[in-house]
C-alpha positions in Angstrom: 80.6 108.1 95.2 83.4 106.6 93.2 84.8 103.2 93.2 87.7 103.3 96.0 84.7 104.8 98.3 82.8 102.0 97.3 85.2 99.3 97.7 85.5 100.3 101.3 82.4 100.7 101.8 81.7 97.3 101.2 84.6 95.6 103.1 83.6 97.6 106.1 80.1 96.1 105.4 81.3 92.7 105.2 83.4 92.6 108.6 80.8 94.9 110.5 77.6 92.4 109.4 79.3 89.0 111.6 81.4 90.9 113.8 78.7 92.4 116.7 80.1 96.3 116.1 77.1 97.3 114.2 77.7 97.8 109.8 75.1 100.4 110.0 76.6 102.3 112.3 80.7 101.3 110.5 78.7 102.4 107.2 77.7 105.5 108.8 81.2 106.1 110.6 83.4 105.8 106.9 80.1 107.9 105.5 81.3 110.7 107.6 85.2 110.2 107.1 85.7 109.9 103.2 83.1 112.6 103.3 80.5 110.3 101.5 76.9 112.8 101.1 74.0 110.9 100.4 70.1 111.3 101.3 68.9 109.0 104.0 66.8 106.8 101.5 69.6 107.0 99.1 71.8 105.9 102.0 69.4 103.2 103.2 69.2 101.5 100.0 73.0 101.2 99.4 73.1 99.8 102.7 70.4 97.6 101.8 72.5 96.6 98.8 75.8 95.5 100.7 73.4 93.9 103.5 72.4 91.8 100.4 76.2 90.9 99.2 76.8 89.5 102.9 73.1 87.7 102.9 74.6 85.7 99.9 77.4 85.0 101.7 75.9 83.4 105.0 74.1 81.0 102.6 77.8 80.3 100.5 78.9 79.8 104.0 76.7 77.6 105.8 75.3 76.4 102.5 75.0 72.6 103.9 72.9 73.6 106.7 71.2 76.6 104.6 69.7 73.6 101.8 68.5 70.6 104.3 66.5 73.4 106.0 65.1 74.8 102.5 64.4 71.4 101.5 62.3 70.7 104.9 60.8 73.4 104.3 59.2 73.4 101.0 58.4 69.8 100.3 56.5 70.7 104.1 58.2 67.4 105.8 57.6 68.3 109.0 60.7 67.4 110.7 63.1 69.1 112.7 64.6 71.5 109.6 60.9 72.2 108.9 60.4 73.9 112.3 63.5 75.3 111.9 62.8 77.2 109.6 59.1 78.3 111.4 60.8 79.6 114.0 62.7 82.0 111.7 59.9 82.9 110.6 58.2 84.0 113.5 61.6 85.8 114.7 60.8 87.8 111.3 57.5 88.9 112.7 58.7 92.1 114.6 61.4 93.5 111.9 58.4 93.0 109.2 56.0 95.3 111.1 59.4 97.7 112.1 60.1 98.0 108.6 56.3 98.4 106.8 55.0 100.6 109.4 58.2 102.9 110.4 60.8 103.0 106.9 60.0 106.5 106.7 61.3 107.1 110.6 63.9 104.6 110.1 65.1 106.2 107.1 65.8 109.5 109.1 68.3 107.7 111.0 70.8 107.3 108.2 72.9 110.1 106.9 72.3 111.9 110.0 75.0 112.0 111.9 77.2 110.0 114.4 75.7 111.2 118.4 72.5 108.3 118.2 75.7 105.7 116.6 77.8 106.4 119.2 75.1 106.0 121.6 74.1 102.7 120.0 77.7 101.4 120.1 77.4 101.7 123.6 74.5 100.0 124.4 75.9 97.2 122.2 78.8 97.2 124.1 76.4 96.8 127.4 74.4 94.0 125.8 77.9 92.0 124.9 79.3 93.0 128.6 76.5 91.4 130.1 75.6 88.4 128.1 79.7 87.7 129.1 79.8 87.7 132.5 76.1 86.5 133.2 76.4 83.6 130.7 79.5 83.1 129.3 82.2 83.5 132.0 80.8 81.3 133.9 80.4 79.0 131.6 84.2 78.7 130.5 85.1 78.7 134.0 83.8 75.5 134.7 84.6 73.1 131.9 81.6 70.7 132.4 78.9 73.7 131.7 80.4 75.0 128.7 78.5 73.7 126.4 74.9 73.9 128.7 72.2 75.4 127.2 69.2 74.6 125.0 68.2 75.1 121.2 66.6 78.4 120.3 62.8 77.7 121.6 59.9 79.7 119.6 59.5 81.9 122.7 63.2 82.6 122.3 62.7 82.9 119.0 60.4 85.5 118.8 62.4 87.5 121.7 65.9 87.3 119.4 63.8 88.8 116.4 62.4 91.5 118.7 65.8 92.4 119.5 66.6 92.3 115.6 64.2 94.9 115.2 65.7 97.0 117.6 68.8 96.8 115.7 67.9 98.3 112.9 69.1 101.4 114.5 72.8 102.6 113.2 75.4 101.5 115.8 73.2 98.6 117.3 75.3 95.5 116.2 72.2 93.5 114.7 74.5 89.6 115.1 76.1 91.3 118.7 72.3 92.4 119.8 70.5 88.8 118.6 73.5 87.0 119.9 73.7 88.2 122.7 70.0 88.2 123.4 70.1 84.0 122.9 73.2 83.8 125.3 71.3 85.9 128.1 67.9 83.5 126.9 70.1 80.3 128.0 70.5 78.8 124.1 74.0 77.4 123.1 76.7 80.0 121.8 77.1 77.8 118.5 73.1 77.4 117.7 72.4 81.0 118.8 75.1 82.3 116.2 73.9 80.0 113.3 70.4 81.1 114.3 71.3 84.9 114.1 72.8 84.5 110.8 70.1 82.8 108.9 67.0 84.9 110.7 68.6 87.8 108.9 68.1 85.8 105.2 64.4 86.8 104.8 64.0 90.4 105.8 67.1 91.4 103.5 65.8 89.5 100.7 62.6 90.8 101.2 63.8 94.2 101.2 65.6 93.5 98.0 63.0 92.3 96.4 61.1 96.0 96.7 64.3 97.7 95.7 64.5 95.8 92.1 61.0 97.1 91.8 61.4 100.5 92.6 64.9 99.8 90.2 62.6 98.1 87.4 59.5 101.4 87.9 62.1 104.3 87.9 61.6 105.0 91.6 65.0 104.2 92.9 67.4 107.1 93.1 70.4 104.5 94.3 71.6 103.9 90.8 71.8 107.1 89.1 73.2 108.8 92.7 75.7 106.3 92.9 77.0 104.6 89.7 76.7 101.1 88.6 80.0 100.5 88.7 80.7 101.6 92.4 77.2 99.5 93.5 79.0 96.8 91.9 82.4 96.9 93.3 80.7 97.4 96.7 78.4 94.5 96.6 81.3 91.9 95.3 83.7 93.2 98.3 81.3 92.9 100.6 80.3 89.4 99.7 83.9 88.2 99.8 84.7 89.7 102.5 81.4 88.7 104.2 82.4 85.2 103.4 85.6 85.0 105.5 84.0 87.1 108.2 81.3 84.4 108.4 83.6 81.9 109.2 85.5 84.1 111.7 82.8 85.2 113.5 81.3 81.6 114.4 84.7 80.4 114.9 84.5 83.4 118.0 81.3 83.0 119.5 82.2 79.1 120.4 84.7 80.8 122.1 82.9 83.1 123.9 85.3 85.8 123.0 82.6 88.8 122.4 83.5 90.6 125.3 86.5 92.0 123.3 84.3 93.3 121.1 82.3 95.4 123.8 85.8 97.2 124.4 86.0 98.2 120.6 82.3 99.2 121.0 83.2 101.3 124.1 86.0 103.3 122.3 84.4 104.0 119.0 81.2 105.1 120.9 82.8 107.7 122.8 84.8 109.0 119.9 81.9 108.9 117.7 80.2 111.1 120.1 83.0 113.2 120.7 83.3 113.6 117.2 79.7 115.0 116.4 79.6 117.3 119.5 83.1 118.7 118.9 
């Protein structure tokens, strides 16, 4: 991979993360068109890398919410931040046991064509469809109710993170599946999408954390398949870009304009399928 390949790479990274068109399954698409070959752990650990770059940028972003709740947290105050915080926790209870029992599955996934991310763009584009015009529709249509709707509960919580684990599939937009899983749950558009955003924070870090050990023991092929330099360029573009994606995508959801997005998902689904059959 050289640096231009890694350069887009991570710009499609940083869009695809906020906007709900799945980056796995963008990474995967531009994989296939600049002709990018790499083994699915190989694969999985650069996208693990940009996933970091837009992690950092969600807490840039919403940096004044992201230290109150860190701050809560750790000094154990108890207070609203504080449970917060445990509910983000437990919405990390089903991607934890998706990623330490079923990597090796997961990891097949990646590098392996476009027919399951076409597929996956579709059901995303179902999920967004539906949370719309069950939720959201009629919540713009009547003025009064638009901004119904109830805080992420721990029952909601815990449903959100089960979608999240879902998502790890390429082509399932992880923000369009978790945010749309909130909408169709009852919770506010605006909490929901802050909500989305931060439950990400841990597993991605956590996951980073095992790749600078495999980095530090010799086991990671990422590096020496790759390059430092393209890594690098690919992780600063997709945290910049992440950054003004961040902002766009929450400026969206308050909106309720994610039903667009379901149309985009429609049309790269088919052709992505149309592309791997023909």
């Amino acid at each position: 991979m050289d640096w231009i390949d890694a350069l887009i790479m991570g710009i499609v990274q940083g869009l695809a993360e906020y906007l709900p068109i799945s980056s796995s399954g963008h990474l995967e698409i531009f994989r296939n068109i600049l002709g990018i070959d790499l083994s699915g752990d190989v694969a999985l650990e650069f996208d693990v890398a940009l996933h970091i770059a837009t992690v950092l940028s969600t807490i840039v972003v919403l940096w004044r919410e992201f230290v109150p709740l860190c701050t809560s947290f750790f000094t154990f105050r108890h207070d609203d931040n504080f449970w917060y915080v445990c509910k983000i926790l437990v919405s990390c209870i089903p991607v934890a046991i998706v990623g330490l029992c079923f990597k090796d599955v997961i990891e097949q996934f990646f590098g392996s064509g476009l027919l399951l991310v076409g597929i996956c763009l579709l059901v995303t584009a179902m999920l967004l469809s539906f949370a719309y015009f069950t939720r959201t529709k009629p919540a713009l249509e009547n003025p009064s109710a638009a901004t119904r709707g109830h805080d992420v509960t721990w029952f909601d919580a815990f449903i959100i993170g089960c979608a999240q684990a879902v998502a790890v599939l390429p082509g399932l937009s992880r923000s369009g599946t978790t945010i749309a899983t909130g909408i169709m749950l009852g919770d506010r558009r605006d909490k929901v999408a802050q909500f989305s955003f931060f439950m990400v924070i841990i597993p991605i870090l956590g996951e980073a954390l095992l790749g600078i050990k495999d980095i530090i023991s010799g086991e990671s092929a990422t590096t020496a398949a790759i390059g430092a330099i393209p890594l690098t360029i690919g992780f600063i573009a997709s945290f910049v870009v992440g950054c003004i994606a961040c902002k766009w995508m929450l400026e969206i959801v308050k909106r309720g304009k994610l039903v667009w997005f379901a149309v985009y998902c429609v049309a790269m689904g088919l052709t992505c399928i149309l592309w791997d059959l023909f």
